[in-house]
C-alpha positions as CSV (number, residue, x, y, z in Angstrom):
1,X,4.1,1.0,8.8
2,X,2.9,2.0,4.9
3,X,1.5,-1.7,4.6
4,X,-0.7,-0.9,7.1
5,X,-2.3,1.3,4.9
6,X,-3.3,-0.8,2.5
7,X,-7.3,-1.5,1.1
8,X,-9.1,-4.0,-1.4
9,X,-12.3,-3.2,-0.3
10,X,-13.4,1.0,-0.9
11,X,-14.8,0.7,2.2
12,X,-11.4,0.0,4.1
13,X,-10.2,3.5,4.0
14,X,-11.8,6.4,4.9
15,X,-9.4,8.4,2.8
16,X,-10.5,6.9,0.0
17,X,-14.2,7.3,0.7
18,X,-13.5,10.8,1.9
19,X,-12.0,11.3,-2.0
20,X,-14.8,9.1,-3.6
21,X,-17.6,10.9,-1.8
22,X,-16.5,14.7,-1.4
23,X,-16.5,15.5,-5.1
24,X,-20.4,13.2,-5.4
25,X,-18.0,10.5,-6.6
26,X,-17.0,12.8,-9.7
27,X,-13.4,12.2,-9.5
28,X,-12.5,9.1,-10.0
29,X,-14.8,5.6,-10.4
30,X,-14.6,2.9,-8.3
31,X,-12.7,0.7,-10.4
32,X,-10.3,3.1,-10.7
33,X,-9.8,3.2,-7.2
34,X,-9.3,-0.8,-6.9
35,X,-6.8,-0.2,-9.7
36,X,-4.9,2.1,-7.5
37,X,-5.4,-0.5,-4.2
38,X,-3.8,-3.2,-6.4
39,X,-1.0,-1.0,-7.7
40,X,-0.4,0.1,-3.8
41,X,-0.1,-3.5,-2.5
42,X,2.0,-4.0,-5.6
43,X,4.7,-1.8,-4.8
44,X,4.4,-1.7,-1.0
45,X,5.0,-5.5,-1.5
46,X,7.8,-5.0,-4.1
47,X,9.2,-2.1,-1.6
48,X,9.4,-4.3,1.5
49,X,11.2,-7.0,-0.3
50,X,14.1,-5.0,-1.3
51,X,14.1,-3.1,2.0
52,X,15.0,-6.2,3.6
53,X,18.9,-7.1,2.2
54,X,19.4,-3.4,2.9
55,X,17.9,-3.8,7.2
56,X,20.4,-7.2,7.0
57,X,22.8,-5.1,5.8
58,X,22.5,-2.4,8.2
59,X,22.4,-4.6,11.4
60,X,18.9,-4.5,11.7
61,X,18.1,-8.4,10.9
62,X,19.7,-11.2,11.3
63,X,21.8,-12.3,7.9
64,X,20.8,-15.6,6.5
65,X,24.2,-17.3,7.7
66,X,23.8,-16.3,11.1
């Protein structure tokens, strides 16, 4: 469910333009906020990976032998 709420473009998510534009775009610059896109994808990427060995080991996927 959290890669679901991922964005590359500010106008995906209407958090972030809800943050850009409430403070008149004072808070934080819009490369900034692609920073913090790439950094989310990076460890919701990163995150799903290694959530996967513990779902195999849990019963929740398949193992690779079986």
């Amino acid at each position: 469910m959290i890669a679901c709420n991922g964005f590359f473009l500010s106008y995906q998510s209407t958090i972030y333009l809800a943050l850009y534009h409430g403070p008149d775009g004072e808070l934080f610059s819009h490369l900034q906020g692609a920073r913090v896109a790439i950094a989310y994808f990076v460890v919701t990427l990163i995150g799903l990976a290694l959530s996967v060995p513990v779902w195999q080991a849990m019963g929740l996927l398949p193992g690779a032998g079986s």
